[in-house]
Backbone bond lengths (Angstrom), bond angles and torsions (degrees), N, CA, C in turn:
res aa  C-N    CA-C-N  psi(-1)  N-CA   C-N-CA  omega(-1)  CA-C   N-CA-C  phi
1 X - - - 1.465 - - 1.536 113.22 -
2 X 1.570 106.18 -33.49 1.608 96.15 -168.56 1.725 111.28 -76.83
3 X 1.762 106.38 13.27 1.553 112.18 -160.05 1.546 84.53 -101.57
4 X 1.217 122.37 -44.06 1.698 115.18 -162.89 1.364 105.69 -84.10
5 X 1.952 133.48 5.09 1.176 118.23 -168.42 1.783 84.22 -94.91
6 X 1.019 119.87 -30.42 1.416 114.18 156.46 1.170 151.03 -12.22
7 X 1.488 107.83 -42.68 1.563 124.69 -155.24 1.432 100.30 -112.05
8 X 1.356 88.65 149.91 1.823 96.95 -171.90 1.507 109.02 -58.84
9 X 1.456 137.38 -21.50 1.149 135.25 -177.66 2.347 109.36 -52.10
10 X 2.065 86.67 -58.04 1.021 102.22 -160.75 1.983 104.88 -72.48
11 X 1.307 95.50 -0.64 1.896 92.80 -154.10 2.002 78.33 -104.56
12 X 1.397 118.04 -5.75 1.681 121.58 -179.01 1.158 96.19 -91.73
13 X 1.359 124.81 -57.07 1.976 121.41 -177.14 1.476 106.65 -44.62
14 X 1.429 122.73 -66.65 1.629 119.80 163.39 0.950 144.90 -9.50
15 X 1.589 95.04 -65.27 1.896 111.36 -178.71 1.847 96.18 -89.28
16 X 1.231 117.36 8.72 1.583 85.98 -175.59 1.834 78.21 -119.78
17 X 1.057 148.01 13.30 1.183 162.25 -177.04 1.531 113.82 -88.74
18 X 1.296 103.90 -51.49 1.590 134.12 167.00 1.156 97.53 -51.40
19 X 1.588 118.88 -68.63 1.228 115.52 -151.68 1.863 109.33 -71.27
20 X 1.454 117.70 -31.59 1.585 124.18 -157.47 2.408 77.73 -75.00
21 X 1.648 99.45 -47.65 1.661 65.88 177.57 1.017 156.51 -81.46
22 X 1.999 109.65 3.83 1.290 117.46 155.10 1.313 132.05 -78.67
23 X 1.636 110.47 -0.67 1.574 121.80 167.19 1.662 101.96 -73.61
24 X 1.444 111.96 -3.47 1.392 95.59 -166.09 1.457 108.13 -133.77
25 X 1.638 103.95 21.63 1.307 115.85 141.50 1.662 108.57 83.77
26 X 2.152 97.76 29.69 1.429 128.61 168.83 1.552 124.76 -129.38
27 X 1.414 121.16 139.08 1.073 97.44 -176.19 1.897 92.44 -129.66
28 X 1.322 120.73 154.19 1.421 121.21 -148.82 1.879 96.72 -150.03
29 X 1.250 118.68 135.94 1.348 107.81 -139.24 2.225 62.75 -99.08
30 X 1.681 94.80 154.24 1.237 124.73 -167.69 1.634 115.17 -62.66
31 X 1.525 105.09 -32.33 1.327 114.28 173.40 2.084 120.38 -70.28
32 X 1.419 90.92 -8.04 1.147 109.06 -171.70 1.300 121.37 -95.30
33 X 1.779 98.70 -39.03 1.607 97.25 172.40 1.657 101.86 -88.03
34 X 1.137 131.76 -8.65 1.560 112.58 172.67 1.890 108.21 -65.44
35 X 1.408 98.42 -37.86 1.454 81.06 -176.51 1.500 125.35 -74.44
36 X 1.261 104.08 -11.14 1.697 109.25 170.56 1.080 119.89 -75.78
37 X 1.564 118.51 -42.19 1.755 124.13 157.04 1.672 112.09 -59.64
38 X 1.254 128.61 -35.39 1.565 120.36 166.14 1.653 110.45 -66.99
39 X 1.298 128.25 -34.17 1.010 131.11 167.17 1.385 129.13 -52.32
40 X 1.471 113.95 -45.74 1.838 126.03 156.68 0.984 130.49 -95.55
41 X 1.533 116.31 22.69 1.182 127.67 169.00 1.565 93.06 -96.92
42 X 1.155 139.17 -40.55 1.677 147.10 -127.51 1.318 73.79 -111.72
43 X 1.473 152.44 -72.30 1.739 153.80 178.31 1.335 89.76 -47.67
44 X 0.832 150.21 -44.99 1.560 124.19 -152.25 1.528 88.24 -92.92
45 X 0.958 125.87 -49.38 2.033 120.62 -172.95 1.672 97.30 -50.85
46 X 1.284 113.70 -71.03 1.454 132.35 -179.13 1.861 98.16 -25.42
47 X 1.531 101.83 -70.58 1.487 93.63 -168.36 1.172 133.90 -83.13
48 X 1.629 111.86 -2.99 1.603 123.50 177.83 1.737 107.25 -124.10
49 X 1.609 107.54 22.45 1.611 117.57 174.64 1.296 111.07 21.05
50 X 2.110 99.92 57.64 1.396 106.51 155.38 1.862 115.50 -113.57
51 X 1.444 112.80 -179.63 1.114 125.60 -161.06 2.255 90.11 -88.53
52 X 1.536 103.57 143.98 1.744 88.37 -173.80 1.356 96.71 -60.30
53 X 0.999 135.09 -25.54 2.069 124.96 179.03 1.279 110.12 -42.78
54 X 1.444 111.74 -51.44 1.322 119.80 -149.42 2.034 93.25 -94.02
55 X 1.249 105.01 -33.84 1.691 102.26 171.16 1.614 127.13 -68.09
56 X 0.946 95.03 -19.38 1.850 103.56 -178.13 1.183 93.25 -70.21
57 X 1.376 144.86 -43.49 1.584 140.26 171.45 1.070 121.90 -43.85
58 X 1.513 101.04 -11.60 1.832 97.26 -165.26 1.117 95.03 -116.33
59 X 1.561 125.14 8.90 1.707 123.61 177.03 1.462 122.81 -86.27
60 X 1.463 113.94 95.51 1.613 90.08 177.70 1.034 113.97 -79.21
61 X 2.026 137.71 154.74 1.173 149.44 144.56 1.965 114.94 -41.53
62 X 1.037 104.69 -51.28 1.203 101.72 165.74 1.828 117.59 -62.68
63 X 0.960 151.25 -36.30 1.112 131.76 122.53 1.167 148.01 -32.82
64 X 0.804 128.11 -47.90 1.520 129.89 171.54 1.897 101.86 -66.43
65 X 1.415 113.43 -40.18 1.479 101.59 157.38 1.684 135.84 -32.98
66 X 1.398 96.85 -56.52 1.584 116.48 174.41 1.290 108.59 -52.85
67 X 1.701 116.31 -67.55 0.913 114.82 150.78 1.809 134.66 6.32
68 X 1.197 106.15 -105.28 1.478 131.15 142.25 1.541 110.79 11.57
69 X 1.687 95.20 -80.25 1.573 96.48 -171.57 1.788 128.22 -78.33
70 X 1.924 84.00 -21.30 1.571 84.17 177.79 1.525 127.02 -55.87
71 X 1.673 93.71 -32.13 1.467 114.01 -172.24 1.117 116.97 -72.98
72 X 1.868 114.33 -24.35 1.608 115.95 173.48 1.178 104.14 -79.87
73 X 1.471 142.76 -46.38 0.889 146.59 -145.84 1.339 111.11 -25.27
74 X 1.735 145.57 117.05 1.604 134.87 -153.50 1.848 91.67 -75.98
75 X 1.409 132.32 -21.04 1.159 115.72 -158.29 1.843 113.17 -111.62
76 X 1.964 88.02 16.58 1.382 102.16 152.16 1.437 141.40 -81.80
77 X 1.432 126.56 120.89 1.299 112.11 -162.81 1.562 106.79 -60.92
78 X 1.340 132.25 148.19 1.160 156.06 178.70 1.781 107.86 78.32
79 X 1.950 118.84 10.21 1.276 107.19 170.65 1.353 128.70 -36.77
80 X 1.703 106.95 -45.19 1.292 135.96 -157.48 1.674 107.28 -34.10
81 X 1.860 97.61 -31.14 1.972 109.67 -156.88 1.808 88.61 -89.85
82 X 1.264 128.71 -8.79 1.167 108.65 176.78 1.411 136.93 -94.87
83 X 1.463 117.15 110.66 1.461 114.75 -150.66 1.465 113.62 -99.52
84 X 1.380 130.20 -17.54 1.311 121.51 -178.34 1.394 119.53 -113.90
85 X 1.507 121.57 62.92 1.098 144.81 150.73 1.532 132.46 -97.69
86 X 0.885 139.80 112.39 1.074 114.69 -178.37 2.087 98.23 -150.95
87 X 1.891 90.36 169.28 1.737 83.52 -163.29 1.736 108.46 -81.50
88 X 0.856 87.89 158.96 1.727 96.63 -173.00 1.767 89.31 -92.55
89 X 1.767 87.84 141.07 1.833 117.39 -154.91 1.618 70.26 -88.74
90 X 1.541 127.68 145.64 1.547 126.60 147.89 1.606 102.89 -110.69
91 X 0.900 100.36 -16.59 2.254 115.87 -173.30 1.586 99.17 -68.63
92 X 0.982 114.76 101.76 1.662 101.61 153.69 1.439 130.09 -106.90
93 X 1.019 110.79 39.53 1.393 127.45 -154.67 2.135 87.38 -109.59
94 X 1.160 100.09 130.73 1.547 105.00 139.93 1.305 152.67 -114.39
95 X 1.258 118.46 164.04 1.309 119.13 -153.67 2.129 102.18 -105.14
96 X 1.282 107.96 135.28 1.374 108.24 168.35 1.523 117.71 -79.14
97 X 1.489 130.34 120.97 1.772 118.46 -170.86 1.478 95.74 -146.23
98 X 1.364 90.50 135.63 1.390 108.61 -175.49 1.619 98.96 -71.05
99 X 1.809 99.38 164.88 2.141 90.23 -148.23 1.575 68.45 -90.82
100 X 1.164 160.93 -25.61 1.700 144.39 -161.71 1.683 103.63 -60.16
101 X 1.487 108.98 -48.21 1.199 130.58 162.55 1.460 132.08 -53.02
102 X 1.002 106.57 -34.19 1.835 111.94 174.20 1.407 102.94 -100.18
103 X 1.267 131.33 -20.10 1.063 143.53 167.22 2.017 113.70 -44.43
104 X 1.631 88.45 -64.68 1.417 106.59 173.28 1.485 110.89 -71.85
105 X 0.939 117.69 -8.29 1.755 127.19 167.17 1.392 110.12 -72.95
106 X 1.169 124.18 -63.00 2.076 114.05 175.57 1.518 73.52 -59.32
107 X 1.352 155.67 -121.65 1.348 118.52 -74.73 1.502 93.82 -81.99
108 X 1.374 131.83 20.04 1.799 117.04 -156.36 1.922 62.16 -99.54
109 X 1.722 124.35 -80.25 1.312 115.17 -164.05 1.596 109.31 -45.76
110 X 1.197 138.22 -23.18 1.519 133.91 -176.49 1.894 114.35 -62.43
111 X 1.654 83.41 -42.15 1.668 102.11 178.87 1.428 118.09 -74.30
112 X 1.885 104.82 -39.93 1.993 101.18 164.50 2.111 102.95 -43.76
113 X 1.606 69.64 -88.49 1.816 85.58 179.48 1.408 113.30 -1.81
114 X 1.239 129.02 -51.25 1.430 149.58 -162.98 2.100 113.45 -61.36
115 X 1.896 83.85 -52.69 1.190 92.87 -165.96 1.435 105.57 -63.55
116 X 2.114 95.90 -58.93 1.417 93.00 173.40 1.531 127.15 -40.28
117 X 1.092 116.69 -48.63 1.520 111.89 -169.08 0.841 103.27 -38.07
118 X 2.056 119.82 -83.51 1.137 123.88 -170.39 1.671 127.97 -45.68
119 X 2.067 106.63 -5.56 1.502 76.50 168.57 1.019 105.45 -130.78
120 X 1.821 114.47 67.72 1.182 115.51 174.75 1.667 120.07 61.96
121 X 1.319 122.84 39.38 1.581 117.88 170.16 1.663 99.92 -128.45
122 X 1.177 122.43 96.09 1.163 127.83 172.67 1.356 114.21 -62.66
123 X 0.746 131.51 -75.23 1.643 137.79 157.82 1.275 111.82 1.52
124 X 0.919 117.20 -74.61 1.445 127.46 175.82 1.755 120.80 -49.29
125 X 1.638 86.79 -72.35 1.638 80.74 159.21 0.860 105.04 -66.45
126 X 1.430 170.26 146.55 1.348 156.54 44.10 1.437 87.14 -89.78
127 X 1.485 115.15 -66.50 1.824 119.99 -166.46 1.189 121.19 -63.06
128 X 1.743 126.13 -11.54 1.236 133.12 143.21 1.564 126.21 -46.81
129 X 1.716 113.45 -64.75 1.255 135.82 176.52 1.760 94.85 -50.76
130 X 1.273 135.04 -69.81 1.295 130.93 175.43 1.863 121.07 -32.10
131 X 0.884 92.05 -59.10 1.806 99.29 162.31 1.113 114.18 -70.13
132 X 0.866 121.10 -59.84 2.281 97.91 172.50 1.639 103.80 -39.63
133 X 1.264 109.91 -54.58 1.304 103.89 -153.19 1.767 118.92 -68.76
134 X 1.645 99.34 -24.00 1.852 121.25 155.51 1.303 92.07 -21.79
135 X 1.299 93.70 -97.02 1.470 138.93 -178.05 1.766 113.58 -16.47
136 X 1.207 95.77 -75.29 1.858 106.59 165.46 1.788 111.57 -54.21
137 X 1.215 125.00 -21.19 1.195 130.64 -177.27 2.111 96.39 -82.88
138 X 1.026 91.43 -44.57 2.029 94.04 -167.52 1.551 92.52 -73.11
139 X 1.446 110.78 -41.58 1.651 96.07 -176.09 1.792 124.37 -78.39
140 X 1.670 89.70 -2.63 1.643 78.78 176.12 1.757 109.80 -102.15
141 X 1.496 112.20 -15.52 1.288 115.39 152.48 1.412 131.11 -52.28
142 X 1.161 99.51 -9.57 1.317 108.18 -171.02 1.891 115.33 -74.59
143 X 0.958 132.03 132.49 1.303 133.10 -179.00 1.390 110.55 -60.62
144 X 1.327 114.35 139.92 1.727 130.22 162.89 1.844 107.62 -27.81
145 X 1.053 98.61 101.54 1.923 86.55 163.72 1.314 122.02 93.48
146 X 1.813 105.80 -4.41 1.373 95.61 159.38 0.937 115.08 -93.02
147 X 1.524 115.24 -174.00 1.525 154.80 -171.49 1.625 127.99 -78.25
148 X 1.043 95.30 -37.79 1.285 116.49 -162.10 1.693 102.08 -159.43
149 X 1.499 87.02 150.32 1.613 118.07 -176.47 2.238 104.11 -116.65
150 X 1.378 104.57 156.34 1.465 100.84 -169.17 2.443 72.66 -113.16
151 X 1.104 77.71 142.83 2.005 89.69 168.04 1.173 105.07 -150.43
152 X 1.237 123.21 128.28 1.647 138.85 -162.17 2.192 92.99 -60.81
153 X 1.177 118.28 138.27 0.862 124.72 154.80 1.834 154.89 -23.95
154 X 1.485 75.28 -53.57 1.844 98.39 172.29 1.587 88.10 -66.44
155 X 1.479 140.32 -78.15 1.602 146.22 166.89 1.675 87.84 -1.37
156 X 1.127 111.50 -90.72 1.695 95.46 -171.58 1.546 126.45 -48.13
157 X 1.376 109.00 -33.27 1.257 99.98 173.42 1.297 125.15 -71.16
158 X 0.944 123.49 -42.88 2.149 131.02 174.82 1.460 74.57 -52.89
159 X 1.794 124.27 -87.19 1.213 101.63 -148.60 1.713 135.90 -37.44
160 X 0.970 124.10 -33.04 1.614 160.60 163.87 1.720 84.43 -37.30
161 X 1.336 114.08 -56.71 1.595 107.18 -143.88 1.819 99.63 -92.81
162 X 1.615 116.10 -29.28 0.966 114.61 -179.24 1.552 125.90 -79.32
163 X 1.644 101.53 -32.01 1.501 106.63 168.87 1.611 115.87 -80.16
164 X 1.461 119.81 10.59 1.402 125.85 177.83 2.257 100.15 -96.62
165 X 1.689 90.03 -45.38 1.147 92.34 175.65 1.913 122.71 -52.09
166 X 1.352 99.26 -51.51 1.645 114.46 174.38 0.914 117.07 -40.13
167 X 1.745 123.74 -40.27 1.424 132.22 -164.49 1.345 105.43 -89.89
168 X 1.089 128.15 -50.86 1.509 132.83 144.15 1.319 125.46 -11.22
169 X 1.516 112.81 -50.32 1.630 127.05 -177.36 1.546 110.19 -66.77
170 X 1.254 100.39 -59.73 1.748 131.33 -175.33 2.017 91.14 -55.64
171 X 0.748 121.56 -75.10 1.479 118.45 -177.88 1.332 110.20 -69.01
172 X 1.663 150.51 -36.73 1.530 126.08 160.82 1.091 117.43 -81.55
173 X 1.497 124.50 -39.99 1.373 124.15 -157.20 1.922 115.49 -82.20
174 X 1.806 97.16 -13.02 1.668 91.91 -153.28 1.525 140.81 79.71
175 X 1.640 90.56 14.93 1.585 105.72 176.15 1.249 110.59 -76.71
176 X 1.871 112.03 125.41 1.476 124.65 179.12 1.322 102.09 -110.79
177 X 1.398 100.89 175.15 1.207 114.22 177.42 2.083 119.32 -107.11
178 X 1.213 93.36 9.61 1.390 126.67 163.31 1.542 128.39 -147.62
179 X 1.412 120.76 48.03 1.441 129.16 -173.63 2.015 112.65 -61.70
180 X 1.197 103.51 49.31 1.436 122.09 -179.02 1.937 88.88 -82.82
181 X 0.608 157.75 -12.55 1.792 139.00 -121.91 1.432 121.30 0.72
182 X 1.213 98.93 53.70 1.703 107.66 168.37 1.540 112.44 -132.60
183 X 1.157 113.49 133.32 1.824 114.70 -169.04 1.944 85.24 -74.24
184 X 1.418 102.84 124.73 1.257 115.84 134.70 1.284 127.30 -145.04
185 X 1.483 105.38 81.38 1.525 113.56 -164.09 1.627 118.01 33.24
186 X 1.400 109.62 46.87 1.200 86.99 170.56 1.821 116.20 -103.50
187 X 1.140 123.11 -13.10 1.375 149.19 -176.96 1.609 88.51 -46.43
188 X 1.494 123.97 -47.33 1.322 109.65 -156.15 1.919 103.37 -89.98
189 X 1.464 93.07 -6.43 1.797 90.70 -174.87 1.727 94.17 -91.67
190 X 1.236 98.93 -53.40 2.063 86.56 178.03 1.759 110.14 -66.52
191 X 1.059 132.13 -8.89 1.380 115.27 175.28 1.867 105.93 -67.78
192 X 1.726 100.90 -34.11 1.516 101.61 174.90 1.277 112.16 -91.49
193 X 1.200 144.02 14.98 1.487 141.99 -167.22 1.718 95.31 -93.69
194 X 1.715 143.38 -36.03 1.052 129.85 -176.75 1.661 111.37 -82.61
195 X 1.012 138.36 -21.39 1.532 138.02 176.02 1.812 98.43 -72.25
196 X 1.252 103.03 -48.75 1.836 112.76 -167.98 2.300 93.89 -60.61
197 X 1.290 97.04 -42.45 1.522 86.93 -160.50 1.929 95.39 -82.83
198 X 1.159 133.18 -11.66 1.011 125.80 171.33 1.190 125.81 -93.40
199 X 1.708 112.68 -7.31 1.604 108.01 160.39 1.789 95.89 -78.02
200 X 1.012 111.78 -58.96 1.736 112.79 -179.91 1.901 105.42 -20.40
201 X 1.587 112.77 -50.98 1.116 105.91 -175.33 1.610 117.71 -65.74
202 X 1.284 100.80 -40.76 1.340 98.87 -179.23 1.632 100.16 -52.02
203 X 1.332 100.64 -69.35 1.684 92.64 -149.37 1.506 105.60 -50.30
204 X 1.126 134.62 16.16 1.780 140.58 -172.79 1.356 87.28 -98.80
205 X 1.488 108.73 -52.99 1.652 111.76 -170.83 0.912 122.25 -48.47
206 X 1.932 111.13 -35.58 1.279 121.99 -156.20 1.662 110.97 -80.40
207 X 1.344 98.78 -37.87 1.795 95.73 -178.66 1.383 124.77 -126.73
208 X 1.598 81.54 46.43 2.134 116.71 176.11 1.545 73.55 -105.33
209 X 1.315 125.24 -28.87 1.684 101.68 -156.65 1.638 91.72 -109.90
210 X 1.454 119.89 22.95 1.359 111.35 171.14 1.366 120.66 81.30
């Protein structure tokens, strides 16, 4: 197998794989879709007892797309383990934010990140932790003594979508911020953790929209 990921056939299914899932408004880090195309390359030999040369022909990119997304899908059970997905930015526009304001922005993504972690959704936190760190990156660029920081747009928008998701979790799922099953007052900090992360979203919303 590690001979046919080689060949221009198998290194064409990939990159044109990539491409059908950013038509579809995903972007999937490259090391990731090879292993899904090595993955249906290795089933397709297995079940039609061909050689991988002769199976890579039988791989469509548009499949292995579907593929792809079914498996991210967030409201698939076990999505949580899939980490290198993420949505493709179409906004290139940035947003002007005062640094008090972007400031309170890492800790709103610091505090998602948080929840997920602790309850086991990597995914999430990971794409939380990534946006703080945007974010902490524009505000340390930022010059001595100003006011305001510029943070690319799409940054507010994920953020918007992930601290909407968190709050969501925390109120259906029973996501704490100490999921030990031992009371240590934490019942009364996650009962306030979904109002706190949905003003956070708004105000992302608010000056994503300028």
């Amino acid at each position: 197998m590690p001979e046919i990921q080689q060949s221009v056939e198998f290194k064409a299914v990939v990159a044109q794989t990539s491409a059908v899932l950013l038509t579809r408004g995903v972007e999937v880090e490259p090391v990731a879709v090879r292993d899904v195309v090595a993955l249906m390359v290795r089933s397709v030999a297995e079940r039609m007892n061909l050689d991988p040369e002769e199976a890579i022909h039988m791989v469509v990119p548009e499949t292995v797309a579907d593929a792809i997304i079914v498996a991210s899908d967030p409201d698939r059970e076990g999505a949580e383990g899939v980490h290198s997905v993420r949505p493709v930015r179409v906004d290139a526009r940035r947003a002007v934010v005062p640094v008090r304001v972007a400031g309170r922005l890492v800790m709103a993504a610091a505090q998602a990140g948080k929840y997920a972690r602790l309850n086991g959704n990597g995914r999430v936190a990971d794409q939380a932790l990534d946006l703080a760190t945007e974010i902490g990156a524009a505000l340390s660029s930022t010059a001595a003594g100003d006011d305001d920081a510029e943070l690319p747009v799409g940054v507010l928008t994920e953020l918007a979508g992930i601290t909407e998701t968190v709050a969501t979790r925390v109120e259906r799922d029973g996501w704490s911020i100490c999921p030990c099953d031992e009371d240590h007052d934490q019942a009364e900090a996650d009962a306030r953790m979904p109002a706190t992360l949905r003003a956070d979203a708004a105000l992302a919303r608010r000056w994503s929209a300028g």
